[in-house]
TILUM-269256 format. One record per residue (C-alpha): z, x, y; residue in three letters. Coordinates in steps of 0.25 Angstrom, whole numbers, plus 5000, padded with zeros to 4 digits. Each point is the difference from the previous one (the first is absolute). Example, Ala and Ser with C-alpha at 12.3 -4.5 7.8 and 13.67 -1.06 7.14 Angstrom:
! residues 2
ATOM     Z     X     Y  res
ATOM  5031  5049  4982  ALA
ATOM  4998  5006  5014  SER
***
This chain:
! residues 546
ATOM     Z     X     Y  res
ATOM  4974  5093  5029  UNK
ATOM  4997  4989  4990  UNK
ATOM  5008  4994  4989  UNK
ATOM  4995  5007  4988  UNK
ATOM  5006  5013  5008  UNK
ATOM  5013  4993  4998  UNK
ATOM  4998  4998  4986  UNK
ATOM  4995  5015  4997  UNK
ATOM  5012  5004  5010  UNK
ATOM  5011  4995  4990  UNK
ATOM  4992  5003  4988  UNK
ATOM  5002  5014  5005  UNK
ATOM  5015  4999  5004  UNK
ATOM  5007  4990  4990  UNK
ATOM  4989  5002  4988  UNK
ATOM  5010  4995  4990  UNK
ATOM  5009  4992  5006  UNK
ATOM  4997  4985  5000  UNK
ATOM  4991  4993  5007  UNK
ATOM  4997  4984  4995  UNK
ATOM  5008  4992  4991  UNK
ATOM  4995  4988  4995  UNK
ATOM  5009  4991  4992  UNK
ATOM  4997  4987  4992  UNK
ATOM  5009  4989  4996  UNK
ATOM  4989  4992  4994  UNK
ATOM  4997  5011  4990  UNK
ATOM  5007  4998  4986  UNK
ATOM  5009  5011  4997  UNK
ATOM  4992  5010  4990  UNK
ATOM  4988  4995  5003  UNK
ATOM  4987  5007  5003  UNK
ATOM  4991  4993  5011  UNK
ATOM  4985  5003  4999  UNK
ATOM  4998  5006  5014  UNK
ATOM  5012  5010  4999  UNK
ATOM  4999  5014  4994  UNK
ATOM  5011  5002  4992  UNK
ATOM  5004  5014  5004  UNK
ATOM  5004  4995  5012  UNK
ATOM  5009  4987  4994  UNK
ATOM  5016  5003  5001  UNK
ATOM  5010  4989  4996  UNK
ATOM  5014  5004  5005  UNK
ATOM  5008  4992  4990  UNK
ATOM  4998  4987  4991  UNK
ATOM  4997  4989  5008  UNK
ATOM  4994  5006  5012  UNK
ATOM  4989  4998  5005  UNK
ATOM  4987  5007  4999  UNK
ATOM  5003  5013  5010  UNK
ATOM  4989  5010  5004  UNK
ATOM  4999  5014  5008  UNK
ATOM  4991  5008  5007  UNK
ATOM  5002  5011  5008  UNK
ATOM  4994  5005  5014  UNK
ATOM  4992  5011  4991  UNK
ATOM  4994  4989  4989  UNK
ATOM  4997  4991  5011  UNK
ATOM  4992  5009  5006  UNK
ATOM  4993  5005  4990  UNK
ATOM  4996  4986  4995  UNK
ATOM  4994  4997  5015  UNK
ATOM  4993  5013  4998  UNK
ATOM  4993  4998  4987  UNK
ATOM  4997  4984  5005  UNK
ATOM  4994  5006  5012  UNK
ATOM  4991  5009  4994  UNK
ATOM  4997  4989  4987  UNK
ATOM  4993  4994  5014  UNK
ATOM  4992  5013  5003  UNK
ATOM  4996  5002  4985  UNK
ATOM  4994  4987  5000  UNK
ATOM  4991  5001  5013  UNK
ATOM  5010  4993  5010  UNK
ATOM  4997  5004  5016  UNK
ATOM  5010  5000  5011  UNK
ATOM  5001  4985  5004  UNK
ATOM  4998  4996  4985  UNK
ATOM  5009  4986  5001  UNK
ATOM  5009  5001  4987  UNK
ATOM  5009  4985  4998  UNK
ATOM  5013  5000  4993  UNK
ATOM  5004  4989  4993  UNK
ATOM  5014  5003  4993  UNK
ATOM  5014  4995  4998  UNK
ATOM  5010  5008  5006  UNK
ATOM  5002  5013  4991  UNK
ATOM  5001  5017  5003  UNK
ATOM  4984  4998  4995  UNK
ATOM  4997  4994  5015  UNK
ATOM  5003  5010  5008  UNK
ATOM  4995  5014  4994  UNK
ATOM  4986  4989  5001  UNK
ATOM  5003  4998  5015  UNK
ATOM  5001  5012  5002  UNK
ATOM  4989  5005  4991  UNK
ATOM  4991  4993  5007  UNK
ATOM  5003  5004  5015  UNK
ATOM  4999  5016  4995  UNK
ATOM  4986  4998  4996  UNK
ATOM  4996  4995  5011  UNK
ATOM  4998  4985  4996  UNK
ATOM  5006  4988  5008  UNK
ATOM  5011  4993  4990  UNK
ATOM  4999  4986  4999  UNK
ATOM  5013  4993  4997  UNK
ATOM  4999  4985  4993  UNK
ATOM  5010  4989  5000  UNK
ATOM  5005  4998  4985  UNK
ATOM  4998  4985  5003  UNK
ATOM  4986  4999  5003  UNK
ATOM  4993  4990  4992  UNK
ATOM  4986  5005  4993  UNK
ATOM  4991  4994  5013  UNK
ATOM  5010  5009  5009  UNK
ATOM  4999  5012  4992  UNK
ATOM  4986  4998  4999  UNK
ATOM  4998  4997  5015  UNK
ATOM  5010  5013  5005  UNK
ATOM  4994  5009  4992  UNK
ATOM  4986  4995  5005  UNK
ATOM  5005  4999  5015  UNK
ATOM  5007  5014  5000  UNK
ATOM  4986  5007  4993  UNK
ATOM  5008  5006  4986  UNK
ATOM  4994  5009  4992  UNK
ATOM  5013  5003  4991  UNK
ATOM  5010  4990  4995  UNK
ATOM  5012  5004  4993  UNK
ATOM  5007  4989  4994  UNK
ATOM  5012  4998  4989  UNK
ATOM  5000  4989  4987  UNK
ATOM  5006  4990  5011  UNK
ATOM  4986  5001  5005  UNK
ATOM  4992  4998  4989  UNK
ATOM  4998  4985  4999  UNK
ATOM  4995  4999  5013  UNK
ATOM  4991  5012  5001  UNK
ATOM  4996  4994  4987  UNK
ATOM  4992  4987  5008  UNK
ATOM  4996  5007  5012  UNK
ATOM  4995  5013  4995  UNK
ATOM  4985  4997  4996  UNK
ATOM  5000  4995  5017  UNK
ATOM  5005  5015  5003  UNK
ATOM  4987  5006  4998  UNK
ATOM  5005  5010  5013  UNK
ATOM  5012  5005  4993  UNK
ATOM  4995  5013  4991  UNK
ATOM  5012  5005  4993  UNK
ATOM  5011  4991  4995  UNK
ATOM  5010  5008  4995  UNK
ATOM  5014  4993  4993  UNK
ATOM  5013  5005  5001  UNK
ATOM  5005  4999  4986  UNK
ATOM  5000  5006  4984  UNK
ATOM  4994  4986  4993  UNK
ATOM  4991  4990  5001  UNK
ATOM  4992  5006  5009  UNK
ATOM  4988  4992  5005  UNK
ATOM  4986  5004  4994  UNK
ATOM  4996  5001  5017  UNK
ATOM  5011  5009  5002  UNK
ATOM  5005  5015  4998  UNK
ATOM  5014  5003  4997  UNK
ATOM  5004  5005  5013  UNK
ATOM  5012  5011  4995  UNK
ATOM  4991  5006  4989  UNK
ATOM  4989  5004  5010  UNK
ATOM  5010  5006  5010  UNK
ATOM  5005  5010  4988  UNK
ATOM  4988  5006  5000  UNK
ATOM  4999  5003  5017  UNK
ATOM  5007  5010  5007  UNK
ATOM  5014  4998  5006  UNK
ATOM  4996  5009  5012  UNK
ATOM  4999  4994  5013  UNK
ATOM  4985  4996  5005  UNK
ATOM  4993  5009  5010  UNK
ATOM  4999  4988  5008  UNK
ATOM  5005  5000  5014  UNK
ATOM  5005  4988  5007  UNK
ATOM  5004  4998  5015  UNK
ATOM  5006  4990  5004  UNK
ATOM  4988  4992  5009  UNK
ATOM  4995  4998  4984  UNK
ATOM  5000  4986  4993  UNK
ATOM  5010  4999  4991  UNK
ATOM  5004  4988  4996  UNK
ATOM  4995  4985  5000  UNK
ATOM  5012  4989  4998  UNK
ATOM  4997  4983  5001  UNK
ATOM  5006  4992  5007  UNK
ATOM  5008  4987  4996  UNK
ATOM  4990  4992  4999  UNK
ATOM  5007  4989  5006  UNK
ATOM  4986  4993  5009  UNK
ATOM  4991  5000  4988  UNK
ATOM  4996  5015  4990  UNK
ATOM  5007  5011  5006  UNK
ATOM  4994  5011  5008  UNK
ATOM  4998  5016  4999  UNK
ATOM  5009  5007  5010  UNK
ATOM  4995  5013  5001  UNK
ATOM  5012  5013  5001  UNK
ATOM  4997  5015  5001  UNK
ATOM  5009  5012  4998  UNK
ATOM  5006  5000  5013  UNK
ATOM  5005  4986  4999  UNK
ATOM  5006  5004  4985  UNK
ATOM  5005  5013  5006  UNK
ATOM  5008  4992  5010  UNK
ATOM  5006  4989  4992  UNK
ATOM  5008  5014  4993  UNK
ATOM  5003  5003  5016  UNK
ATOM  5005  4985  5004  UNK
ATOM  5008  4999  4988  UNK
ATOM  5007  5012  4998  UNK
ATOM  5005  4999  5014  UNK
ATOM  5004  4986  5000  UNK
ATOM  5009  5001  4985  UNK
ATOM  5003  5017  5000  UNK
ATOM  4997  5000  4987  UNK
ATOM  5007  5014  4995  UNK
ATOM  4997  5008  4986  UNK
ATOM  5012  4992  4994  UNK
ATOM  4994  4987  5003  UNK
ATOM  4995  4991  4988  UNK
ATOM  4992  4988  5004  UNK
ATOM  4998  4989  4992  UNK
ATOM  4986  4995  5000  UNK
ATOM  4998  4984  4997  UNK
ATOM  4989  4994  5007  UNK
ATOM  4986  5002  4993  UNK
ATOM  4994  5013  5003  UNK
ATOM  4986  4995  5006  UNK
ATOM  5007  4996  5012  UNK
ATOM  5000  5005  5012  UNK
ATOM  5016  4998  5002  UNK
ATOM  5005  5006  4988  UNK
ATOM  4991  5014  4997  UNK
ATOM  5003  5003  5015  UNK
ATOM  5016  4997  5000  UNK
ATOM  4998  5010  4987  UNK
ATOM  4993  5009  5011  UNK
ATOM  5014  5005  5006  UNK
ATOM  5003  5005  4985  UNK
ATOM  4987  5008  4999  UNK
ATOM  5002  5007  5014  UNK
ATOM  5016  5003  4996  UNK
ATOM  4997  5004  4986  UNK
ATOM  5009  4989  4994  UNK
ATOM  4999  4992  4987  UNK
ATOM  4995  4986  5000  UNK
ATOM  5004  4989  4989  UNK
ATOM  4988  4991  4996  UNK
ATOM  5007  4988  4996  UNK
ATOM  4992  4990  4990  UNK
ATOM  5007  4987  5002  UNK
ATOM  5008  4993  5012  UNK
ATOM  5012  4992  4994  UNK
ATOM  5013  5001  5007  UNK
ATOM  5006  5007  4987  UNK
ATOM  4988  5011  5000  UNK
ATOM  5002  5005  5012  UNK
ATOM  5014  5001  5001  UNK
ATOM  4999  5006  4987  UNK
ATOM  4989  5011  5004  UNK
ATOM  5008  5003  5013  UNK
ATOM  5012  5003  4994  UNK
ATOM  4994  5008  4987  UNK
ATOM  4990  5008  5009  UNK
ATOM  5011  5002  5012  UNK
ATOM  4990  4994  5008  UNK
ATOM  5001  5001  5017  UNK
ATOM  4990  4992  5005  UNK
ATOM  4995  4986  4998  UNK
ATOM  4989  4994  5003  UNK
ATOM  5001  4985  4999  UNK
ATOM  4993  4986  5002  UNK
ATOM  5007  4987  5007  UNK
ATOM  4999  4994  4986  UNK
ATOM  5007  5012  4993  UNK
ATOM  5010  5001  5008  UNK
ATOM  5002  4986  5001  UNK
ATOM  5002  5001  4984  UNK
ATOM  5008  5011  5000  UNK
ATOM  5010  4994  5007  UNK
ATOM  5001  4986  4992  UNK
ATOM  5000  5008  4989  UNK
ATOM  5014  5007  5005  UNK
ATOM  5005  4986  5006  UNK
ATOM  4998  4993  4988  UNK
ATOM  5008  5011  4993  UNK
ATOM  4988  5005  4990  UNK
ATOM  5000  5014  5006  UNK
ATOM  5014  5006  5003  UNK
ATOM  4995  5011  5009  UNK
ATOM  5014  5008  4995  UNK
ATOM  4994  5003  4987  UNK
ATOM  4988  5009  5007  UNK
ATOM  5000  5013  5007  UNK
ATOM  4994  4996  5014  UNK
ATOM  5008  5007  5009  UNK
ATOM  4989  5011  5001  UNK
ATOM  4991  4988  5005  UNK
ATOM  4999  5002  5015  UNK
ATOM  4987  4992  5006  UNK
ATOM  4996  4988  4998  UNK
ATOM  4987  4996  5007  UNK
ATOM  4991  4989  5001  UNK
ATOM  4986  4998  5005  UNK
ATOM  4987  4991  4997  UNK
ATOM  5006  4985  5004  UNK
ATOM  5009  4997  5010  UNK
ATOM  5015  5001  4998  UNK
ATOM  5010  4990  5000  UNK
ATOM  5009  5005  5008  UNK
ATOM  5011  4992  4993  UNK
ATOM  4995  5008  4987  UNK
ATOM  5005  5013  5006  UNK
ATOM  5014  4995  5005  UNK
ATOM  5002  4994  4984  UNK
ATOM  4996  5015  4995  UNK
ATOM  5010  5007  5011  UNK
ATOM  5011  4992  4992  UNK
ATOM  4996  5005  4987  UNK
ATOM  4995  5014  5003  UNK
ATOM  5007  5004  5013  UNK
ATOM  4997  5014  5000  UNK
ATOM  4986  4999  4999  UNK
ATOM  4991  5004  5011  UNK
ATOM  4989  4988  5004  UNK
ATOM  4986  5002  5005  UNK
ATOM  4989  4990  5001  UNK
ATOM  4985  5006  5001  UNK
ATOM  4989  4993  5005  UNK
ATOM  4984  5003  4998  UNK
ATOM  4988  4996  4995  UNK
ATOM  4989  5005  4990  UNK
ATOM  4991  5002  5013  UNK
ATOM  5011  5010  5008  UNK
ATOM  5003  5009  4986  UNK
ATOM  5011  4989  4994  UNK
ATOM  5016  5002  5005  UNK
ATOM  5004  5006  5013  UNK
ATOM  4992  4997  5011  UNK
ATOM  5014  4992  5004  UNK
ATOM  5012  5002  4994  UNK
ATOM  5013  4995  5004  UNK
ATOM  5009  5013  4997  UNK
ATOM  5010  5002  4991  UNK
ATOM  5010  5001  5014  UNK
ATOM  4996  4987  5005  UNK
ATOM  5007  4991  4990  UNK
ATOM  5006  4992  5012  UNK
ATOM  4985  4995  5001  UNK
ATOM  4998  4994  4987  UNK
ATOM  4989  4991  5000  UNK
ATOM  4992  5008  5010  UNK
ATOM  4988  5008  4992  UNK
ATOM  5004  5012  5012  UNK
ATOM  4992  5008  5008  UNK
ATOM  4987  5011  4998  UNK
ATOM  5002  5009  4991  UNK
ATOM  4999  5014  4999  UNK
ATOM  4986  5004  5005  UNK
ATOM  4998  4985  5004  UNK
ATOM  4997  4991  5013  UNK
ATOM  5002  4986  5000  UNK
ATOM  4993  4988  5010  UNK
ATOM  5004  4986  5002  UNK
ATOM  4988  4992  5004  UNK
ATOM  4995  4986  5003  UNK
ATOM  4988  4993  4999  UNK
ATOM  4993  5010  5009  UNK
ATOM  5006  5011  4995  UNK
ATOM  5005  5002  5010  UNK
ATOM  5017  5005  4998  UNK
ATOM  5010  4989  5003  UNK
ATOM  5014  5000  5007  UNK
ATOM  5010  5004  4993  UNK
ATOM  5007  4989  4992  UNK
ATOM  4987  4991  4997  UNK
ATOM  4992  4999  4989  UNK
ATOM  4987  5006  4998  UNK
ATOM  4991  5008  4989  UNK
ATOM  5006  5012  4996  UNK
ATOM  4991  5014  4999  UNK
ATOM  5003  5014  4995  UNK
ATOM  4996  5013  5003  UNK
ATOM  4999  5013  4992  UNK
ATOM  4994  5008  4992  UNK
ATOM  5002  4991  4986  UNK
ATOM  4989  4990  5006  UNK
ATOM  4989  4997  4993  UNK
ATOM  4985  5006  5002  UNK
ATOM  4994  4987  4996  UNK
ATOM  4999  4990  4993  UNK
ATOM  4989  5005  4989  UNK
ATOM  4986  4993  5002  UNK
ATOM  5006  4990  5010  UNK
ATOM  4997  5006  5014  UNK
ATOM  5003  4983  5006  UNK
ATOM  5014  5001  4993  UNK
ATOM  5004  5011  5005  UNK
ATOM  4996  4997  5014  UNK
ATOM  5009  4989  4998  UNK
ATOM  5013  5006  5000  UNK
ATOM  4998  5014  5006  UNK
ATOM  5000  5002  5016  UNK
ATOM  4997  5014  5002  UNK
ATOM  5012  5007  4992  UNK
ATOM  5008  4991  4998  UNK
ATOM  5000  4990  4987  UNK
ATOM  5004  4984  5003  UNK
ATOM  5010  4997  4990  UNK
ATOM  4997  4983  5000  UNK
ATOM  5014  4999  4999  UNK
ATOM  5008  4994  5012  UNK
ATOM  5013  5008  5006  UNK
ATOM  5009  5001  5013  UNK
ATOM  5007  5011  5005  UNK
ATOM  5015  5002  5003  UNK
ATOM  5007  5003  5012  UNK
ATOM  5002  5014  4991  UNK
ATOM  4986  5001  4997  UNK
ATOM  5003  4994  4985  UNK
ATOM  4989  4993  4995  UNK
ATOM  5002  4986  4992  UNK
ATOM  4989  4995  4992  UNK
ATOM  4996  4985  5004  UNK
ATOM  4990  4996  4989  UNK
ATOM  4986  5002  4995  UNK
ATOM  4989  4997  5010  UNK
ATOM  4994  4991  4992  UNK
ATOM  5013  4992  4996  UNK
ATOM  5005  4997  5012  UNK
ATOM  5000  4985  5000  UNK
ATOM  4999  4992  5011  UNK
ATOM  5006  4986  5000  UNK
ATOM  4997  4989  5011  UNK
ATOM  4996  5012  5009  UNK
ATOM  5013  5010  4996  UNK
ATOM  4997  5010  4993  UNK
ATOM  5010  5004  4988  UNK
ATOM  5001  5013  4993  UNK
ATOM  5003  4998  4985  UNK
ATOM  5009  5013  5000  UNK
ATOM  5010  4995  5009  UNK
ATOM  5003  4988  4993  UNK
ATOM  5000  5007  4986  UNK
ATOM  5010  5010  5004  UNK
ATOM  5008  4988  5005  UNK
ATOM  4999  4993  4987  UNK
ATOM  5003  5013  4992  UNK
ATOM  5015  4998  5006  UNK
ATOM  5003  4988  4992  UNK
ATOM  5009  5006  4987  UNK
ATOM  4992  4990  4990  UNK
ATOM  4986  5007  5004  UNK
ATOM  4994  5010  4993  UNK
ATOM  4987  4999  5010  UNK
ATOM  4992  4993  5008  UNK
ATOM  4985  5000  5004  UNK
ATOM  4995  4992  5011  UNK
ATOM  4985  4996  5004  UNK
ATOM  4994  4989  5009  UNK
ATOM  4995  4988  4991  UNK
ATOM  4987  4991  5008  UNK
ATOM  5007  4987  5006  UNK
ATOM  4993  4990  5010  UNK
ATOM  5008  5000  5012  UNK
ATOM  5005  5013  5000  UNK
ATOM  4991  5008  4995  UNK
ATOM  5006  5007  4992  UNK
ATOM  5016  5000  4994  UNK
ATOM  5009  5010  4995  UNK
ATOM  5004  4999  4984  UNK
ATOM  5010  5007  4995  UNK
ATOM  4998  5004  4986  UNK
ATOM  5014  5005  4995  UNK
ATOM  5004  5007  4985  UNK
ATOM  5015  4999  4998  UNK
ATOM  5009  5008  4995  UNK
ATOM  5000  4999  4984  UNK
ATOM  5010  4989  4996  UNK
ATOM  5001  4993  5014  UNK
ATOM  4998  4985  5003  UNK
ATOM  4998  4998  5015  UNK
ATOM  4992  4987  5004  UNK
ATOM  4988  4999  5013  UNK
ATOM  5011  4994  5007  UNK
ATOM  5007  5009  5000  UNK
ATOM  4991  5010  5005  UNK
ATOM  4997  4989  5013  UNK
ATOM  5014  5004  5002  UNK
ATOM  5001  5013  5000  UNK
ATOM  4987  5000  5009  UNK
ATOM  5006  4994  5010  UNK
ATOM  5007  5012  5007  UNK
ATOM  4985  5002  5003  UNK
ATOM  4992  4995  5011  UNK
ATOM  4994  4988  4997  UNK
ATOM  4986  5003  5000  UNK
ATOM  5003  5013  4992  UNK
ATOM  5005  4990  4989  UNK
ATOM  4992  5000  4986  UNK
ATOM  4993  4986  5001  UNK
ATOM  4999  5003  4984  UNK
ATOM  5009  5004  4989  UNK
ATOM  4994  5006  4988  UNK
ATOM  5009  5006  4988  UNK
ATOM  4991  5008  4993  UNK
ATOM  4999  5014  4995  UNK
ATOM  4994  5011  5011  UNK
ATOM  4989  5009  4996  UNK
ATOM  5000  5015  5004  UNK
ATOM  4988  5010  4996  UNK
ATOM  5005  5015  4996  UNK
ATOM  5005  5005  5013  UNK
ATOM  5009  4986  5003  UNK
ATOM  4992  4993  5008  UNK
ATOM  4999  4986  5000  UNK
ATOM  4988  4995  4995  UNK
ATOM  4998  4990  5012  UNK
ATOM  4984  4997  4996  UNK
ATOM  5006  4996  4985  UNK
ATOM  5009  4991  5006  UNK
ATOM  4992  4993  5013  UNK
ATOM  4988  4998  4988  UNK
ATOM  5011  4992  4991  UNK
ATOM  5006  4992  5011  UNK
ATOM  4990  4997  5009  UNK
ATOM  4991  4994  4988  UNK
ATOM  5013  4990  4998  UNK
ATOM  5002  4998  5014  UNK
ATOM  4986  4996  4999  UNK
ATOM  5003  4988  4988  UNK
ATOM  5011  4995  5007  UNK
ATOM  4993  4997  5012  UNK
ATOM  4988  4994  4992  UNK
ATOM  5011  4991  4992  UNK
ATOM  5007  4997  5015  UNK
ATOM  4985  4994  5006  UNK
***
């Protein structure tokens, strides 16, 4: 079985019952937006916000007439077809379009600056890019350097660019039968980029049975049921968020496709959508909660008690975080999920939603999953010590695309070497130590950046903390610590010093930086942005010094 059987399965048994939801804050009340057909705009009341459906029968039929746009126009299996596209219900049925015709389906961070667009779409050898207004500024500068790309076609009614087709007009003339196309699950389906965080990201290659068993993974880990409603947030091109929404394509369930991430959004779509499961980043969450402490959400005036799962994934998690959520929302089960895009995104570990006594661990394999810890001859550690952690299942990547050195890199036979650093339990509960490649040793001792940030998380004036290794002559290298408060706080560097002190000493920050701390879409911290700016200062002031 592939995914698109899941799709045809529940066009098939809950044809007119709703599948996607996609509500907008940021659209005006009565407005009509340029890439939205108006037979599907519904505004419940005056003052809502912008509110659309589609059913399990509609999102089908629109992944079939994609598909078969593709055919129509000469496109082969393996045809590399980008999406560039805000979140919206258009995204999907194109996803899903795409892999019924055979074609592999290229998600593409929303972010991504002309040169990136240009150099992905280059990397990954796409034919097709669908793309939305958002888009067309950049594709604008690039384009004439995308000789490769054939078709361009533009998810919206107006303005559209003279090198483009207007994508939904096409598909109304195409059949809304399935494609005589048969996939299995060895195919290539799907090829994803990674973070980019050494330099231009890299094609991760994925096929059908890696797809087919994020649904699996998922589904077991959250028991996702008919009655469930999962509220989507994160942006649909990554790995994280399509495949938490895979545990509401296997059940059948309906999915919430929230544009916007303020505190009061959220809140508010949870409790008008009777939403059941969440999935959140550190930084949401975080916002969530100062937004009840401070007293601008009174969780009273919303229906929440339907909200039953609260998960987060992508970053670690403070485990302070978790014990401030339990106070607010003591009914709610907690998971953490761990992954990356090269094992299928979420699940690989997961803590489990019985294990909160372990908060702060990411938890053990998941379903269908194996995990090693290794050290520098990958060979497995004793339990207790710190080493790389690998995974095992069938979500691992095939390769990375056109990058036969990379992928030797960090594959050993089956099994895919995270680069992130971990130990292991007495129970077999795995705790994430830091990136590899951020471990900072200092005067020969080596200092993991995740340990010390969770420590400074605990201090009630912090909102939080990032720490990387700044260039230093005797040590080599020192840890700074930069530190966002909490809005409205005053709290002074020596302050910090002091709290640090509970600390061993050469776990200490030798640096104190107030500054606000940058997370791309999935929550991460943005550690490159941050080493770039500090280490040129640390740079001037030792210039000034001699």
């Amino acid at each position: 079985m592939v995914i698109t059987d899941l799709l045809e399965k529940n066009a098939r048994l809950y044809r007119d019952e709703t599948a996607l939801v996609e509500v907008n804050p940021d659209v005006e009340e009565g407005k009509t937006a340029s890439w939205k057909e108006a037979n599907l705009i519904e505004v419940a009341e005056p003052g809502s916000p912008f509110r659309r459906e589609m059913t399990w029968r509609e999102f089908d039929s629109r992944a079939n007439r994609f598909a078969n746009l593709l055919l129509s126009r000469g496109m082969k299996r393996g045809t590399k077809v980008a999406i560039l596209m805000m979140n919206c219900l258009e995204w999907l049925p194109i996803y899903f379009g795409t892999l019924k015709a055979g074609c592999i389906v290229v998600p593409m961070n929303f972010r991504y600056s002309c040169e990136e667009i240009r150099y992905c779409a280059d990397l990954a050898d796409v034919e097709v890019l669908v793309f939305g207004p958002e888009f067309i500024e950049r594709i604008d500068k690039v384009k004439d350097d995308m000789s490769f790309i054939k078709m361009f076609f533009y998810i919206g009614k107006e303005d559209v660019p003279e090198y483009a087709e207007e994508c939904w007009k096409l598909m109304s003339f195409c059949s809304s039968v399935s494609t005589p196309i048969e996939l299995k699950q060895e195919d290539d389906a799907a090829i994803y980029f990674s973070s980019g965080t050494t330099g231009f990201p890299k094609a991760i290659l994925h096929t059908h049975k890696a797809l087919y068993c994020s649904c699996l993974t998922e589904q077991n880990h959250h028991k996702q049921t008919r009655e469930d409603v999962f509220l989507c947030i994160p942006p649909l091109y990554h790995t994280g968020a399509k495949m938490h929404w895979f545990g509401s394509l296997i059940s059948g369930s309906k999915a919430v496709l929230l544009r916007g991430v303020s505190p009061d959004n959220i809140i508010r779509t949870v409790s008008k959508e009777r939403c059941t499961i969440v999935w959140l980043l550190v930084p949401w969450a975080q916002d969530i909660l100062d937004a009840i402490d401070s007293g601008k959400i009174d969780i009273n005036k919303y229906h929440l008690e339907q909200w039953r799962l609260m998960h987060i994934g992508a970053q670690p998690v403070p485990p302070s975080l978790i014990q401030r959520w339990k106070e607010k929302f003591p009914h709610h089960k907690y998971d953490t999920n761990y992954g990356l895009s090269e094992s299928i995104g979420p699940g690989c570990v997961h803590l489990g939603i019985e294990n909160i006594n372990k908060v702060g661990a990411i938890g053990k394999a998941g379903y269908l999953w194996e995990t090693r810890i290794l050290d520098e001859n990958r060979k497995d550690v004793v339990k207790g010590e710190v080493g790389e952690l690998a995974v095992k299942g069938p979500g691992v990547m095939k390769c990375y695309y056109k990058n036969e050195e990379a992928t030797k890199d960090i594959t050993m036979g089956d099994w895919l070497l995270t680069g992130d650093m971990a130990m292991e339990d007495e129970d077999g509960f795995i705790y994430l130590v830091d990136r590899k490649k951020d471990v900072i040793i200092s005067g020969g001792e080596n200092l993991y950046p995740v340990q010390i940030e969770n420590f400074l998380r605990k201090n009630d004036k912090i909102k939080d903390a990032a720490v990387i290794g700044l260039p230093d002559a005797r040590l080599g290298e020192i840890a700074a610590a930069i530190i966002e408060l909490k809005e409205g706080v005053e709290c002074t560097e020596e302050e910090i010093n002091e709290f640090c002190k509970e600390l061993p000493r050469y776990k200490r920050p030798k640096k104190i930086i107030f500054d606000k701390i940058p997370r791309n879409p999935t929550g991460k911290i943005e550690k490159p942005a941050l080493r770039q700016k500090y280490h040129a200062k640390r740079l001037v002031e030792a210039q000034i010094m001699s």
